[in-house]
N, C-alpha and C positions, 0 to 999 in steps of 0.2 A: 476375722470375726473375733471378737473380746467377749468374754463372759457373760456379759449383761445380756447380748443379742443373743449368746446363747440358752440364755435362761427363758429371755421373752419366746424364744421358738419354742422353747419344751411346754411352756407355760399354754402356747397358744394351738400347740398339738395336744394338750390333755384336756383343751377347752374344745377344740372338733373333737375328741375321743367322747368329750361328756354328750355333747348335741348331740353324737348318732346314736348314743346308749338312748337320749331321751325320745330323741325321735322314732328308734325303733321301739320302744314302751308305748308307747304314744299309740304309735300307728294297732301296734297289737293289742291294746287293751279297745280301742274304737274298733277294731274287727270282731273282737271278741264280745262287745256287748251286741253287734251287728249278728252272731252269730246266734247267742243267745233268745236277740228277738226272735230267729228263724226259730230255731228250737221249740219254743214258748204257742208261736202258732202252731207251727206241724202237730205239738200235743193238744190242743185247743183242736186241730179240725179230727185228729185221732179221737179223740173224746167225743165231738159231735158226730161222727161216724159211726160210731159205738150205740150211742143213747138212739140215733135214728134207724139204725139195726135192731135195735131189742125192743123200740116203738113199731115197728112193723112186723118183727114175729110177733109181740103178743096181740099188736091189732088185725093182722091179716086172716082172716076167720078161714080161707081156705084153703088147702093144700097144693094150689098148684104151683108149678114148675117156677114163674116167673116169682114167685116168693121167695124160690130157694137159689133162684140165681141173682134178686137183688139182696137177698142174704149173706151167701158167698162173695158177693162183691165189695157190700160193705164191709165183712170181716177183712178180708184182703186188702181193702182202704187201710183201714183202721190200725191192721198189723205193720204197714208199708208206714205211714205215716210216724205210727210212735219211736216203730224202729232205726226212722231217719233222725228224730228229733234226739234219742238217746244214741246213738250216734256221733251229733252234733254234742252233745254234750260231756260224754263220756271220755270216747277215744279221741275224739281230736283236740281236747282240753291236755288230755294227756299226752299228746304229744305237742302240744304248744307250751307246755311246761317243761316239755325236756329239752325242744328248740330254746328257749329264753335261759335255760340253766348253762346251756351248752354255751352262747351267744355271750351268757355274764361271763364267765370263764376265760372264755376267748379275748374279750375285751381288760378284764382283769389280768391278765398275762403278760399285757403288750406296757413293757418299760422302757423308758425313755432315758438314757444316760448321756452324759457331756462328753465329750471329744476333748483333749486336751493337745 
């Protein structure tokens, strides 16, 4: 092999080195607004869970039982929900941030040198 070939190899190993960086950005940023959508409803039905809770303690004019067990239910909805959506948002951002930091790093690492 002569110089040349060996350049176009290095050349064409830092051009698959560039494609997987993009393809994994790529791929994670479409999961990530995939993620988001979830997030986005879970707090939308956490919210209407909430409003249809406190619509039916203030309308339910009387004390019985099944009041306060579709009460308790909807709180426990409504708790269950936001706290999956914050969740989604919070911790697993945060660790998709340290996956991609870790990931550039690793890919920033890898040199490529000539053979003489």
């Amino acid at each position: 092999m002569n110089i040349k070939e060996l350049t176009n190899m290095d050349e064409s190993f830092f051009d698959i080195d560039k494609k997987n960086i993009e393809l994994e950005l790529r791929s994670r940023i479409k999961e990530n607004r995939k993620r988001r959508s979830i997030a986005i409803g879970l707090i939308a039905t956490g919210f209407m869970f909430f409003i249809v809770m406190m619509l039916v303690q203030r309308s339910w004019e009387s004390g019985s039982v099944w009041k306060n067990i579709f009460i308790y239910t909807a709180d426990i909805a409504t708790t269950v929900t936001i706290w999956e959506a914050l969740t989604i948002l919070v911790v697993e951002q945060k660790e998709n941030r340290a996956y991609l930091k870790d990931l550039g790093s690793r890919f920033s690492s890898i040199h490529f040198t000539k053979f003489k």
